[in-house]
Structures are given as structure tokens and as C-alpha cells.
Z-matrix of the N, CA and C atoms (Angstrom, degrees):
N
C 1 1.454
C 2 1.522 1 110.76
N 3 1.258 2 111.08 1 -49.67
C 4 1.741 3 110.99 2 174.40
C 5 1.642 4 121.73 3 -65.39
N 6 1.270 5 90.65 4 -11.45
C 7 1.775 6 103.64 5 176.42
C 8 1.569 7 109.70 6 -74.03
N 9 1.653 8 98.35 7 -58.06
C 10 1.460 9 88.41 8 -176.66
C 11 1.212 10 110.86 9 -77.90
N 12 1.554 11 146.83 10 5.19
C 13 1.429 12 158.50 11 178.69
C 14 1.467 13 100.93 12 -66.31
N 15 1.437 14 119.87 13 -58.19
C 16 1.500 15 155.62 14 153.16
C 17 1.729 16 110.86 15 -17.00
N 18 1.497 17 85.03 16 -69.55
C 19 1.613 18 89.06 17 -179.71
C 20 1.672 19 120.71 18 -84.60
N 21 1.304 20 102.43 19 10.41
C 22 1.790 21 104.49 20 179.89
C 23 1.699 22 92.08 21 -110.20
N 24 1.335 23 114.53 22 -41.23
C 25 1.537 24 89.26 23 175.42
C 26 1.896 25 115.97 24 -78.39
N 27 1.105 26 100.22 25 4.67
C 28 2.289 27 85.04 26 173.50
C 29 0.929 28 103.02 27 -104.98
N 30 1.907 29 124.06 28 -11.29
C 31 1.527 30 126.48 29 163.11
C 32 2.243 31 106.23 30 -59.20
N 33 1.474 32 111.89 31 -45.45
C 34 1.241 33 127.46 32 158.66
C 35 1.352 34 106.72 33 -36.99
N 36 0.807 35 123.95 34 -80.91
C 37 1.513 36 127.79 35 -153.69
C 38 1.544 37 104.00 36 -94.70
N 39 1.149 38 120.94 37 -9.01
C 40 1.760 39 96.02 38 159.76
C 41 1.978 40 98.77 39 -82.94
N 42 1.076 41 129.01 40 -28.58
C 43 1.795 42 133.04 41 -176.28
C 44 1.490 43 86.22 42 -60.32
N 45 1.291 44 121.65 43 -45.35
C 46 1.966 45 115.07 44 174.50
C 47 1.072 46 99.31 45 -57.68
N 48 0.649 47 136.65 46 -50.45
C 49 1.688 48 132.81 47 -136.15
C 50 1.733 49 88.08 48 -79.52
N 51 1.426 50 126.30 49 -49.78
C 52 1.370 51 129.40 50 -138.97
C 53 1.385 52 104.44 51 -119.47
N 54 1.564 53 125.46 52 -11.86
C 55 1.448 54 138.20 53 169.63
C 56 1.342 55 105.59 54 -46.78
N 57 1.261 56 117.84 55 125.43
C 58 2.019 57 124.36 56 157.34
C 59 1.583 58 99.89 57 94.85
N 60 1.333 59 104.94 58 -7.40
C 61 2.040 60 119.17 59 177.56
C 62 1.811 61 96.07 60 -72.78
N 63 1.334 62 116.61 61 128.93
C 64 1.786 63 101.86 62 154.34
C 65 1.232 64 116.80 63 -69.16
N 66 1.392 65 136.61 64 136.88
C 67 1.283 66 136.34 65 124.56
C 68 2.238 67 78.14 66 138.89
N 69 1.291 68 103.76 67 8.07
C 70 1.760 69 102.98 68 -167.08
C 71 1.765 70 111.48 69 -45.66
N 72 1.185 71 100.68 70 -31.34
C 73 1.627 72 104.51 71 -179.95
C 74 1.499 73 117.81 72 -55.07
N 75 1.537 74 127.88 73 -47.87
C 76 0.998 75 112.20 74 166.78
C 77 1.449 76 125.15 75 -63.69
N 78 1.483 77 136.39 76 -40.46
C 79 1.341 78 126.46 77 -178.97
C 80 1.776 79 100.68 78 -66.09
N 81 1.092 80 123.31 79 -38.11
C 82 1.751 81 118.02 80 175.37
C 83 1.380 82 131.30 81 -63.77
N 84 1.768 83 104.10 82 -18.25
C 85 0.936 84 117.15 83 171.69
C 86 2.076 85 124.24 84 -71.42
N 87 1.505 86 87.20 85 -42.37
C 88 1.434 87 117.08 86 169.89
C 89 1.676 88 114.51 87 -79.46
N 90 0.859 89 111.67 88 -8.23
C 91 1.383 90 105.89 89 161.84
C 92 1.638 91 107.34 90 -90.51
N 93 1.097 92 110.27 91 -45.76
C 94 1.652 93 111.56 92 -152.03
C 95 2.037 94 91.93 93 -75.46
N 96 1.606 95 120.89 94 -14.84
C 97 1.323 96 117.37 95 -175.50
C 98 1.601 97 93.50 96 -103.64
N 99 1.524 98 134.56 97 -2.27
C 100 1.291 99 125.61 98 141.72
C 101 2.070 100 114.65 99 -71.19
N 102 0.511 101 125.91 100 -27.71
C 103 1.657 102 131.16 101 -158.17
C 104 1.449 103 90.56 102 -96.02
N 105 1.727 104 130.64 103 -74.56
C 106 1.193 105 107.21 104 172.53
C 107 1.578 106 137.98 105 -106.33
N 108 1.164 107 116.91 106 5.89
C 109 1.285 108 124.97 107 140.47
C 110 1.522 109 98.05 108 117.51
N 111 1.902 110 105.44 109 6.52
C 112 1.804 111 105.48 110 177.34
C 113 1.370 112 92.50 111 -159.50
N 114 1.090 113 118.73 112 178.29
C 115 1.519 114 113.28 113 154.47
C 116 1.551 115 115.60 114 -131.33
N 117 1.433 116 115.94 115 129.96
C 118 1.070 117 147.66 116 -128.69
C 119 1.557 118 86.74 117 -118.57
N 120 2.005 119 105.37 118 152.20
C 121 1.287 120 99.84 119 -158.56
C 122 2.148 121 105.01 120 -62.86
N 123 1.860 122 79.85 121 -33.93
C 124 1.822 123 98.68 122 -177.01
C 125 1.514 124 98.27 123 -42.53
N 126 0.824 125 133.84 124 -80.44
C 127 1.529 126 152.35 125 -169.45
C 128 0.992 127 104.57 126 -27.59
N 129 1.833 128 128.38 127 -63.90
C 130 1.053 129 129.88 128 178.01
C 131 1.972 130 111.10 129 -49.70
N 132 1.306 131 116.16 130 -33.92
C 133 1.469 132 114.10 131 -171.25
C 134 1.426 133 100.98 132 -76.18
N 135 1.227 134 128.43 133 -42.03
C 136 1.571 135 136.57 134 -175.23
C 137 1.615 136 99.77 135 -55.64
N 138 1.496 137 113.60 136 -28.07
C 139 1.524 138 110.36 137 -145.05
C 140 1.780 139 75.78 138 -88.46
N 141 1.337 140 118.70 139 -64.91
C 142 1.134 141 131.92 140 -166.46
C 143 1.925 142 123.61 141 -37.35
N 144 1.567 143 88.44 142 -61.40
C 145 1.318 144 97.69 143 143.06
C 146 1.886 145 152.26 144 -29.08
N 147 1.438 146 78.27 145 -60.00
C 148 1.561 147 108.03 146 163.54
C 149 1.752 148 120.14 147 -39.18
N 150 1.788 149 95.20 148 -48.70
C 151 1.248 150 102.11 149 -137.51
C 152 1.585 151 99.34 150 -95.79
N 153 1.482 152 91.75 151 -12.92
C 154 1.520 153 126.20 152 -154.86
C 155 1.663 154 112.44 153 55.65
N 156 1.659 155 114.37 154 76.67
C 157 1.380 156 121.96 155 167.98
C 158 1.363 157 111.52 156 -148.09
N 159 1.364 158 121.40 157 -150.47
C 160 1.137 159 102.46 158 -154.08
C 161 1.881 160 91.34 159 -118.43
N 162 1.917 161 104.32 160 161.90
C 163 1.689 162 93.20 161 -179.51
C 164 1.667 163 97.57 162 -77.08
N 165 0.753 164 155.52 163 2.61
C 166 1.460 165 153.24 164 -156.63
C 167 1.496 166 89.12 165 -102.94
N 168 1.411 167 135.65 166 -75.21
C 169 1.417 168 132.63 167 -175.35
C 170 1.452 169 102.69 168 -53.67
N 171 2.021 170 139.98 169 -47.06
C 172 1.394 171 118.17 170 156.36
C 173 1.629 172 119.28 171 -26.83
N 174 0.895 173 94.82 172 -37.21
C 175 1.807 174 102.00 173 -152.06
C 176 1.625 175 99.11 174 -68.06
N 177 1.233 176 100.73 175 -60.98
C 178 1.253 177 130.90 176 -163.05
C 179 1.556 178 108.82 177 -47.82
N 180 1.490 179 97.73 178 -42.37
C 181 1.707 180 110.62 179 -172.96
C 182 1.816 181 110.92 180 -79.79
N 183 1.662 182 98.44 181 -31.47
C 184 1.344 183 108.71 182 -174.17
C 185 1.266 184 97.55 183 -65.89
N 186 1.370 185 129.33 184 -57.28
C 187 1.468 186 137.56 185 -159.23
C 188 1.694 187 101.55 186 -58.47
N 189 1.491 188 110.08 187 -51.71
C 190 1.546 189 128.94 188 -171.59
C 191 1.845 190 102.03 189 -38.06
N 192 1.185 191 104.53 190 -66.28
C 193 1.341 192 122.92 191 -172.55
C 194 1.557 193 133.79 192 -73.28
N 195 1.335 194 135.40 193 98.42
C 196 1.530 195 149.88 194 -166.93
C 197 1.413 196 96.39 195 -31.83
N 198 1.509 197 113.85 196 -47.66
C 199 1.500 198 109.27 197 -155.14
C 200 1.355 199 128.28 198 -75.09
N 201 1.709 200 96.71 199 -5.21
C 202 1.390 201 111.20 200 171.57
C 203 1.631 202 143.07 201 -114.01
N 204 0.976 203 133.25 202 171.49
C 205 1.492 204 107.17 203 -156.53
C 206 1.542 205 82.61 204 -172.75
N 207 1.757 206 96.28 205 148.72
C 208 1.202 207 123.29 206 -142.31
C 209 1.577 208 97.32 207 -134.33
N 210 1.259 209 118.87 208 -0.62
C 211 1.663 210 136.35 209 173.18
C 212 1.390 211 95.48 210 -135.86
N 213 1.383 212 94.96 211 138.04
C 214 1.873 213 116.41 212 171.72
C 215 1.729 214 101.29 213 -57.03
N 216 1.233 215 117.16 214 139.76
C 217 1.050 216 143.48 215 152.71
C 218 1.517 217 135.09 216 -68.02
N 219 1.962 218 107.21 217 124.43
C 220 1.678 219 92.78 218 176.57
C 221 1.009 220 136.85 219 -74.08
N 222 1.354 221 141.07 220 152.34
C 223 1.406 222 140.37 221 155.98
C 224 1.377 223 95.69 222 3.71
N 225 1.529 224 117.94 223 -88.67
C 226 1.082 225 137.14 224 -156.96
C 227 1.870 226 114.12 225 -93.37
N 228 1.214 227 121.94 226 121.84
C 229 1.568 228 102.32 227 -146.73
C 230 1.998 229 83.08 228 -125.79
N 231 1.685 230 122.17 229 101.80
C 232 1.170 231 125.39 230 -149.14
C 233 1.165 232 76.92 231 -99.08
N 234 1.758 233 126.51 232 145.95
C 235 1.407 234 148.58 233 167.12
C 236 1.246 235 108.12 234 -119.59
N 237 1.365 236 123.45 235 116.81
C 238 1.644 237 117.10 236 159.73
C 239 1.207 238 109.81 237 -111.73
N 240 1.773 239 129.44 238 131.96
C 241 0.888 240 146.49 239 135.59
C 242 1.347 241 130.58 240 -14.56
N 243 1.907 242 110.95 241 98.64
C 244 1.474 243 101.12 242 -172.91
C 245 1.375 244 100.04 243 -118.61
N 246 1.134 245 148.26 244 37.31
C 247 1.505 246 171.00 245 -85.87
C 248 1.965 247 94.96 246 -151.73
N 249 1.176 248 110.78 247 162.34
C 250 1.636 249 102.63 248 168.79
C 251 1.329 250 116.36 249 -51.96
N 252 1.572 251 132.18 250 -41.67
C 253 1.465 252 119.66 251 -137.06
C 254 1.587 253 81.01 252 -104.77
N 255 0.907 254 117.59 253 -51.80
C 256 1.638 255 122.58 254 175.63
C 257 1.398 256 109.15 255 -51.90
N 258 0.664 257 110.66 256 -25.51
C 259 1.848 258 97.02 257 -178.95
C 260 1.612 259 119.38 258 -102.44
N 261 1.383 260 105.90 259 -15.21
C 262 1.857 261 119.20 260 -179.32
C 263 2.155 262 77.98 261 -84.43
N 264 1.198 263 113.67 262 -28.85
C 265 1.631 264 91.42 263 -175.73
C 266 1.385 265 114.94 264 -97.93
N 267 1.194 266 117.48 265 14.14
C 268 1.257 267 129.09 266 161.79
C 269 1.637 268 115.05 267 89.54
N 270 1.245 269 108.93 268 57.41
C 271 1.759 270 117.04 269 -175.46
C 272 1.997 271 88.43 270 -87.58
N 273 1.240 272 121.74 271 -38.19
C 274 1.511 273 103.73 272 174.31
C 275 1.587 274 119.79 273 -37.58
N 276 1.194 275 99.65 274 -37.60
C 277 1.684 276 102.10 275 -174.82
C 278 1.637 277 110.64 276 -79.25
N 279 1.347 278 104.69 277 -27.62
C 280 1.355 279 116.49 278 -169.95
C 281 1.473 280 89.23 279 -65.17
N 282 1.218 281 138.45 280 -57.80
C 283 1.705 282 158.16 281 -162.89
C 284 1.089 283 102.60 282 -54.83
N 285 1.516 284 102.67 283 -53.70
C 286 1.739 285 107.15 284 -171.20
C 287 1.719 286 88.24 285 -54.69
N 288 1.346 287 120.30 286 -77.92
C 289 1.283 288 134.16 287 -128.33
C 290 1.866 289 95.57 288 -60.47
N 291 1.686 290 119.49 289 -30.02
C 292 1.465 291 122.59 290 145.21
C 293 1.310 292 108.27 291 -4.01
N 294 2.132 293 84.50 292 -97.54
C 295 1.647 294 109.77 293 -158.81
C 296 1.734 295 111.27 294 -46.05
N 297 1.458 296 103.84 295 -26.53
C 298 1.406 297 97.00 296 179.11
C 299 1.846 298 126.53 297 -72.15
N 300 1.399 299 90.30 298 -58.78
C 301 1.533 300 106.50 299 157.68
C 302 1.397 301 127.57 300 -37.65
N 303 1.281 302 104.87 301 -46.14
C 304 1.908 303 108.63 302 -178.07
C 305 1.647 304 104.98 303 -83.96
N 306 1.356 305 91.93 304 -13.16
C 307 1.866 306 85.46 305 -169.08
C 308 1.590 307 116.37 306 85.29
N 309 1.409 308 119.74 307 6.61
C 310 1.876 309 110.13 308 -155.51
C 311 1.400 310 88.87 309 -131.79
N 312 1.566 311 131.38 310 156.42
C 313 1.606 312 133.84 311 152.56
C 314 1.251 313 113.03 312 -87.64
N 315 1.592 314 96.59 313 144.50
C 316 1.306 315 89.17 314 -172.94
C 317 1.876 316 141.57 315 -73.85
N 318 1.092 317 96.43 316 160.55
C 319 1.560 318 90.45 317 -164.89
C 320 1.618 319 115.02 318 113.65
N 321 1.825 320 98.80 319 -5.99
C 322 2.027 321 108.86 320 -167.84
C 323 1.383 322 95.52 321 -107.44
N 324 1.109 323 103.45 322 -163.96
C 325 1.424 324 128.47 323 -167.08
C 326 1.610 325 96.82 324 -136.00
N 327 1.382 326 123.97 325 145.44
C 328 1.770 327 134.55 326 160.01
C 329 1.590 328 105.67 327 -71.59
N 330 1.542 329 97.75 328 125.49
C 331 1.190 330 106.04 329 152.07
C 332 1.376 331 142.37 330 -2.74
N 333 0.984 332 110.13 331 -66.44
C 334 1.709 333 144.31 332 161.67
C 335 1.745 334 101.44 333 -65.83
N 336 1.131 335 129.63 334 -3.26
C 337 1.498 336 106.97 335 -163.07
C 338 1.306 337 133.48 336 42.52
N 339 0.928 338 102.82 337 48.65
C 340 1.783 339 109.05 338 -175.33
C 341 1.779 340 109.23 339 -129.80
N 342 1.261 341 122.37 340 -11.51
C 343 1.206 342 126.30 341 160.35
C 344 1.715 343 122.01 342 -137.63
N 345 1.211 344 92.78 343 126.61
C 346 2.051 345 91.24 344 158.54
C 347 1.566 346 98.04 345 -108.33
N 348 1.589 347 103.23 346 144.14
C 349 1.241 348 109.92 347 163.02
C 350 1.729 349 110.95 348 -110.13
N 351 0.852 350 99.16 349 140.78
C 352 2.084 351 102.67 350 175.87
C 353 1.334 352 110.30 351 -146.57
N 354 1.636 353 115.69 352 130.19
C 355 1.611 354 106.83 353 150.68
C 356 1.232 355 127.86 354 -65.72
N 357 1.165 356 104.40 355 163.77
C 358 1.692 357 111.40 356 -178.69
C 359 1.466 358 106.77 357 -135.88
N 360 1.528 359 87.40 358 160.22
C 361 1.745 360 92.08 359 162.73
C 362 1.611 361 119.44 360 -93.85
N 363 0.932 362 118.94 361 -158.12
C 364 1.826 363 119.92 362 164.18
C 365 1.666 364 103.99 363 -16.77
N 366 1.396 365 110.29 364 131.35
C 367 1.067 366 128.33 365 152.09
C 368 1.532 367 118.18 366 -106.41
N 369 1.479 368 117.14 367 5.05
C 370 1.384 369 101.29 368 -154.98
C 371 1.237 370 150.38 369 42.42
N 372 0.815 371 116.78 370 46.36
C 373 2.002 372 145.14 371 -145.74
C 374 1.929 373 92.21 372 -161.14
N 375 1.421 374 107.85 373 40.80
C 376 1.662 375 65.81 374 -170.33
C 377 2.032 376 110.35 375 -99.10
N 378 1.293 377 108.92 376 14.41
C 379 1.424 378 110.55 377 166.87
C 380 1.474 379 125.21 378 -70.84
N 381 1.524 380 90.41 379 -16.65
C 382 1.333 381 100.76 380 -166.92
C 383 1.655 382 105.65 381 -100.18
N 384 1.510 383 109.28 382 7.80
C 385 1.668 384 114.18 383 -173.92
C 386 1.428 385 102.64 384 -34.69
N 387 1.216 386 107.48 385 178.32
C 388 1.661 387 114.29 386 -60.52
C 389 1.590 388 110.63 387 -40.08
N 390 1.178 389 110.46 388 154.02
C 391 1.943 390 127.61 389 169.06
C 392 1.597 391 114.36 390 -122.98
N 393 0.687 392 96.10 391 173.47
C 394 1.601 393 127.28 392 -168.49
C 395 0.876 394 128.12 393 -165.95
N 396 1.447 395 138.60 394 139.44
C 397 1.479 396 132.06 395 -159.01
C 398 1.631 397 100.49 396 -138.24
N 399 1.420 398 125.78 397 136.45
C 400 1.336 399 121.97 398 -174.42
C 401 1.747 400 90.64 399 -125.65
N 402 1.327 401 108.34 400 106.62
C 403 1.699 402 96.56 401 -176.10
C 404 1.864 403 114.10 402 63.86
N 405 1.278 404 113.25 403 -117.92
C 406 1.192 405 117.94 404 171.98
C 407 1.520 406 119.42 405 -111.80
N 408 1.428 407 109.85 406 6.73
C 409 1.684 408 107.42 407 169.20
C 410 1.182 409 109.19 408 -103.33
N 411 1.496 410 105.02 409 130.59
C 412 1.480 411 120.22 410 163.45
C 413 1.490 412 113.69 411 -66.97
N 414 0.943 413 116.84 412 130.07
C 415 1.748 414 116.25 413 137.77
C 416 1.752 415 127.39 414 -118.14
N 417 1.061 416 107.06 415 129.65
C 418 1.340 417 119.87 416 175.97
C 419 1.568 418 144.64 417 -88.76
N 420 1.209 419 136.25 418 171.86
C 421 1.363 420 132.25 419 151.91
C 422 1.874 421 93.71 420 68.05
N 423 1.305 422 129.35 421 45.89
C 424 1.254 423 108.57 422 -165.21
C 425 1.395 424 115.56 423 -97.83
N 426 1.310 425 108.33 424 176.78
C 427 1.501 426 92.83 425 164.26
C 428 1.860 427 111.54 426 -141.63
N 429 0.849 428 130.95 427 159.52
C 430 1.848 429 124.19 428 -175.72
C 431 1.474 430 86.82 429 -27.64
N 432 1.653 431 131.58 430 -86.31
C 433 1.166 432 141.17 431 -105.23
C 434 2.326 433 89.71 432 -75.67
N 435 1.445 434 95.09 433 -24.60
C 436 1.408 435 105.04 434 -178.76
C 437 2.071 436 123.81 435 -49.09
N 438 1.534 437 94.01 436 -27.47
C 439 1.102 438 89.86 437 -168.23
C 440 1.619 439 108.40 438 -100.36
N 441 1.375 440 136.53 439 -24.79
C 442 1.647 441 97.68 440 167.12
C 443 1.621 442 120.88 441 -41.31
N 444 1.377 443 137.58 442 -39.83
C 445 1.272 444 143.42 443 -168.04
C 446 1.650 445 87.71 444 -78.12
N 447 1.046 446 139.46 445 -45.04
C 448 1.536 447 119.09 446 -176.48
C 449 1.656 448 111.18 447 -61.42
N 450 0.895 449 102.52 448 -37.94
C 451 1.819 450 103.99 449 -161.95
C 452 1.043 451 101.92 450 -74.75
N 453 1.835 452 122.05 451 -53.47
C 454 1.410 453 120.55 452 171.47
C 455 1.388 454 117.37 453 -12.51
N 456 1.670 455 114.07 454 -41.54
C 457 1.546 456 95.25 455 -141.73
C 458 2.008 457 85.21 456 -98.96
N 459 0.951 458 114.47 457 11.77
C 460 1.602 459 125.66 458 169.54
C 461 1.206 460 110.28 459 -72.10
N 462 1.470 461 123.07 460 -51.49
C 463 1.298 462 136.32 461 -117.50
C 464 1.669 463 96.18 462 -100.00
């Protein structure tokens, strides 16, 4: 309880910090998805509030932008490559064989919080098509049958 007490007042005081600034929504926005790790519909109203604008323009910007996210995040946040070279080598199947394995569609979070799955575009990896990214490790060249033995070692 004092944690999240914690993280609603530096959500406060970065909206100080950046109130009557142009362009303040994006740095407030990026703070408040440093502090709690998504941004939350509440958050977005505090922010809006804050800034004195509207939740629809929060929304709008949150949604606009990759870097932000509006559902808590897993432990482990799995990216597959749906990019040209990755996908003529068959990362769709790789994805499927994910969503199946984790149990979640993509774009969710596990039950447990222990995985997000998301497509992606370019990873820059693309010799290594198909890729996948678990956090900051790549794996490459995959194929469906590859990933129960990858996740295992998550799990």
C-alpha cells in the first residue's frame, strides 16, 4: 500500500515538474510508464487532470506510441518478428506455436504475469529469420517445434 502511495506521489511531482511546459505530456507520460511499468486507465486521468487536458488526448498519445502500454507487463515480454524476411520464413507459425504454448493472444499478458507475447516489426536480426526476442535475448533461425525448450528455461 505505501508502495503504490510512493508511486502516485512521483507521478505528482513529475506533472509539477512539467505543468505550463509545451509538449509536457510526452515527458509525463514517460515518467508515469517508468514508475509503474504501464499506464493505467487511473493514471491516464491523474495525468490529464494534472496537466489540465483532456483524457481522450492522454489516451490518444498513449495508444499512438509503441513505447507505451496500457496493460501491465510480463516478467518476460516475448517479441516475434513479423517483418518481411521473418515472416516469408515463417515466424507466423513461430507466433502461433507462442500463443498456443503460453496459453495468451497475442498482444496479452499470462495469467501468472510471467509472459507478454507481442508481434513486432524489424528486429534487425533479419539473417537470422525468423527471431524472437525474450527481454533482450535474441533467438533465431526458429522453427514452431523450437519453442517448448525455449520457454522452459523462463518458466
Amino acid at each position: 500500500m505505501a508502495e503504490m502511495r510512493e508511486k502516485y506521489l512521483a507521478l505528482d511531482e513529475a506533472i509539477a515538474r512539467y505543468k505550463g511546459t509545451p509538449g509536457a505530456l510526452m515527458p509525463v507520460l514517460q515518467e508515469a510508464q517508468n514508475i509503474f511499468g504501464y499506464v493505467p486507465e487511473d493514471v491516464q486521468k491523474i495525468i490529464a487532470d494534472g496537466l489540465g487536458t483532456t483524457l481522450a488526448e492522454v489516451y490518444g498519445v498513449a495508444t499512438f506510441y509503441a513505447q507505451f502500454s496500457l496493460e501491465p507487463k510480463g516478467e518476460y515480454v516475448v517479441g516475434v518478428c513479423l517483418g518481411t524476411a521473418c515472416y516469408v520464413k515463417g515466424s507466423q507459425k513461430v507466433l502461433d506455436r507462442l500463443a498456443e504454448e503460453l496459453d495468451v493472444p497475442v498482444g496479452k499478458t499470462t495469467a501468472d504475469g510471467k509472459f507478454t507475447l507481442n508481434a513486432t516489426r524489424c528486429l534487425g536480426a533479419c539473417g537470422l529469420a525468423p527471431v524472437m526476442m525474450i527481454n533482450e535475448e535474441v533467438y533465431g533461425r526458429l522453427v514452431p517445434d523450437d519453442i517448448p525448450g525455449i520457454i522452459a528455461k523462463y518458466r
